[in-house]
N, C-alpha and C positions, 0 to 999 in steps of 0.2 A: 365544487367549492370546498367540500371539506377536506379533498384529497389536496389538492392547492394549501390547505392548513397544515395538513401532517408532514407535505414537502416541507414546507418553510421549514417548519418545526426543525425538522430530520435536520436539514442545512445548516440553524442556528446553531444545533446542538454539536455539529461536526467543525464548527470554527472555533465554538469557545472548547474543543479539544485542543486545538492547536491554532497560534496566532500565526496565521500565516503571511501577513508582511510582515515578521521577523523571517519565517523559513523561509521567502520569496528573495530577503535582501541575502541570508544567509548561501540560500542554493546558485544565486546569480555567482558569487563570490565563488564556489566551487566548480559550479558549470565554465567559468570564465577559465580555469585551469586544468590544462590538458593533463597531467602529473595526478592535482588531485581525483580527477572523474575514472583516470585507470585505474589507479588501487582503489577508489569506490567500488569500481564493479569488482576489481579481481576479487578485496575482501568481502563482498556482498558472493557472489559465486561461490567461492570460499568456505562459508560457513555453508550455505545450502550445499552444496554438493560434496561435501565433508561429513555431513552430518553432524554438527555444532548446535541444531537448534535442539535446545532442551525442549521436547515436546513427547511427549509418551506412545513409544510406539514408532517415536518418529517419523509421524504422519504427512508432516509438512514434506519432507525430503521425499519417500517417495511420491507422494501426489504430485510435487514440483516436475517432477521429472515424467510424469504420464500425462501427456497432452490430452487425453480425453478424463482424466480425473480430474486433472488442470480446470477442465470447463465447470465442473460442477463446486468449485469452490473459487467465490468472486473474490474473497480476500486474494489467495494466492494468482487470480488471472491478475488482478491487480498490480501485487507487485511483481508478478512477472512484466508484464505490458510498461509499468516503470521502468525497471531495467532495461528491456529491450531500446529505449529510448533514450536511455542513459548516455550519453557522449558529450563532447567537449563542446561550448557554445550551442548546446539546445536551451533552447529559451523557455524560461522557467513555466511560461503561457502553454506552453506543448506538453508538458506535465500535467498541469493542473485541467486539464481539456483532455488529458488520457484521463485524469481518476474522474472526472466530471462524465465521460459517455460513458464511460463502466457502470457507473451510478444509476446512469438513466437507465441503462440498458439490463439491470441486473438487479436491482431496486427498485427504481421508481414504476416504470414499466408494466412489471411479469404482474405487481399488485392488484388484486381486483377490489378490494376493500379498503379501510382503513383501518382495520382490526389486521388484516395481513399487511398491511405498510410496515404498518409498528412492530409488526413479528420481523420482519425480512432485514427492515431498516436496523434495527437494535440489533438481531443475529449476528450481520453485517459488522456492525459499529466496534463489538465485542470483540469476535475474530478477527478483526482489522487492528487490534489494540491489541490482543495478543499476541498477534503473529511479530508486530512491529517492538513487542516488549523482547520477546524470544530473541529478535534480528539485532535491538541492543545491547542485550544482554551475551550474546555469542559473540558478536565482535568486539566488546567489552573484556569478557573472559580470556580471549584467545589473542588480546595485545593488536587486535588488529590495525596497520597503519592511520585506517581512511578514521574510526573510531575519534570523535570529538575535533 
């Protein structure tokens, strides 16, 4: 019961991040064009395999590219597993059903407490906000097409 509390919780708090029937009607609109979803991914590639993300060390770059470091950072399986699915007419529900089993599977899951929920889920929340700050922030910087 109380773990069923701190889901919620986590859930609420992960929407009022971002509205997403705005991104939903938003992403249909780009998903629907085949033009925009290439240079999404090429400038999404781009900046990570470039090494554009301001991150110290630039941590995110190589870990992106080490499939077994890969695993141990859900932010980054994240948005790799996004991109992977990334193409023309994927349906916005196939996104949100990838970050949805990550979640469970890498969050909700592994937790045996609610005192580790809180830790995992926020950890989570944090580097998921950073990484996505970093990801607009480089294709911002670098005039990228897909950018706004």
């Amino acid at each position: 019961s109380s773990s069923l509390t701190e889901v919620t919780v986590f859930i609420k708090r992960l929407r009022r991040k971002t509205d997403l029937s705005n991104m939903a009607k938003t992403m249909r609109t780009v998903l629907n064009s085949n033009s925009k979803v290439t240079v999404l991914r090429s400038d999404l590639h781009a900046v990570i395999d470039q090494g554009f993300l301001d991150v110290p060390g630039n941590l995110f770059q190589m870990k992106f590219r080490n499939p077994e470091e890969l695993q141990n950072d859900i932010e980054l399986k994240c948005l790799n597993d996004l991109m992977s699915l990334l193409a023309p007419s994927t349906d916005i529900r196939v996104l949100l059903n990838c970050v949805s089993s990550n979640l469970q599977a890498f969050v909700i899951q592994p937790s045996r407490s609610k005192e580790e929920f809180r830790k995992v889920a926020s950890d989570f929340q944090l580097k998921w906000n950073f990484l996505l700050t970093a990801v607009s922030k480089a294709l911002t910087l670098n005039y990228a097409d897909s950018f706004g």
